[in-house]
C-alpha positions in Angstrom: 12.3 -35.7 8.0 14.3 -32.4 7.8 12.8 -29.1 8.5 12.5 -26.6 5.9 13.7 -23.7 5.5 11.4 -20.2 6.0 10.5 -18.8 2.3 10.9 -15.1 4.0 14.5 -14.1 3.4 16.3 -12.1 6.3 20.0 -10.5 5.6 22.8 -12.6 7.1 25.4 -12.0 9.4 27.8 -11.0 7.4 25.6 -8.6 5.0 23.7 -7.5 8.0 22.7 -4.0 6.0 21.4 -5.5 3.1 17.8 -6.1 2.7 15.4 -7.9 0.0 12.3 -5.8 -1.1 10.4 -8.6 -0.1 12.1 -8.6 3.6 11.9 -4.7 3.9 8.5 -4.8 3.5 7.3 -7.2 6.2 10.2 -6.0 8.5 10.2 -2.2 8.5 10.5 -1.9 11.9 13.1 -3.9 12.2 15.0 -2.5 9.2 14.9 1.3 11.6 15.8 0.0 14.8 18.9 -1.7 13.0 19.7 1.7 11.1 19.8 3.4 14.5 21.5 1.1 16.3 24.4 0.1 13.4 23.9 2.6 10.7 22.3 2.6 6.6 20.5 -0.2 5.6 20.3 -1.2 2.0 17.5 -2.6 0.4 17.8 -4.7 -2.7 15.7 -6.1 -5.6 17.0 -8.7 -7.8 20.7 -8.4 -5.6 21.3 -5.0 -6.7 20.6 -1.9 -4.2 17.8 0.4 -4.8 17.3 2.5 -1.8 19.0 3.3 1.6 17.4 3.6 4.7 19.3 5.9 7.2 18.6 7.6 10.4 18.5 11.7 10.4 18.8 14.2 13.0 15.8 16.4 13.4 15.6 18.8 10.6 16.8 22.5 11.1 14.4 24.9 11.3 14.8 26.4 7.3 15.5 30.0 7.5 13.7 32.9 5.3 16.0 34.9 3.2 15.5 37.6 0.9 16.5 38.1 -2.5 19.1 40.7 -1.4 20.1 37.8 0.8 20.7 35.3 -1.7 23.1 38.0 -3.6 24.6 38.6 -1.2 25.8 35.3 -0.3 26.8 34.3 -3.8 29.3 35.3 -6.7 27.3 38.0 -8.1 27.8 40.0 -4.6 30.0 42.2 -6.6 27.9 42.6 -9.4 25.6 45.7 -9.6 22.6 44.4 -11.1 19.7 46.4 -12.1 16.8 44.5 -12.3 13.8 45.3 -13.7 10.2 43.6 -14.0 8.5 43.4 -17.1 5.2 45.5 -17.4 1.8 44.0 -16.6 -0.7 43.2 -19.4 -4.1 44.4 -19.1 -6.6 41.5 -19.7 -10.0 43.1 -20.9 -13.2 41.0 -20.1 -16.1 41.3 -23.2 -19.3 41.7 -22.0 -21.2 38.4 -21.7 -25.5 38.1 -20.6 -26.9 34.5 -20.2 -30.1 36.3 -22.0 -29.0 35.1 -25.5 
């Protein structure tokens, strides 16, 4: 009697950072601890990739800028620009009653 083989497919060896959909999903955990430890792990469907898992520093705080900010950082530094809003419209309400 031979054994048989498992139906859930893990990478091999030698394509350690490819994944199955089908794998990915039952080994998540896995899937991270291996992206830490040995870098990006692809996951596949049908044999072609689809998605990357990879492990990412802590995000930077985002800093707030202003708009002079922005301008000033970018090709239009130069630039005097005059900008100008467009004037507000005035919505008028009718008169309504719930007597009618």
């Amino acid at each position: 009697m031979t054994a048989r083989k498992s139906s859930r497919k893990k990478p091999q060896t030698e394509q350690a950072a490819r994944w199955p959909l089908a794998a990915a999903k039952a080994h998540l955990a896995e899937i991270v601890r291996r992206a830490r430890k040995d870098g990006p792990q692809i996951l596949t469907s049908h044999g072609k990739a689809v998605a990357e898992i990879r492990i990412f520093d802590e995000p930077k705080p985002k800093t707030t800028r202003t708009l002079h900010d922005f301008y000033s950082l970018t090709a239009a530094r130069g630039i005097d620009l005059e900008l100008t809003l467009p004037e507000r419209v005035h919505v008028t309400h009718r008169e309504f009653s719930f007597d009618d």
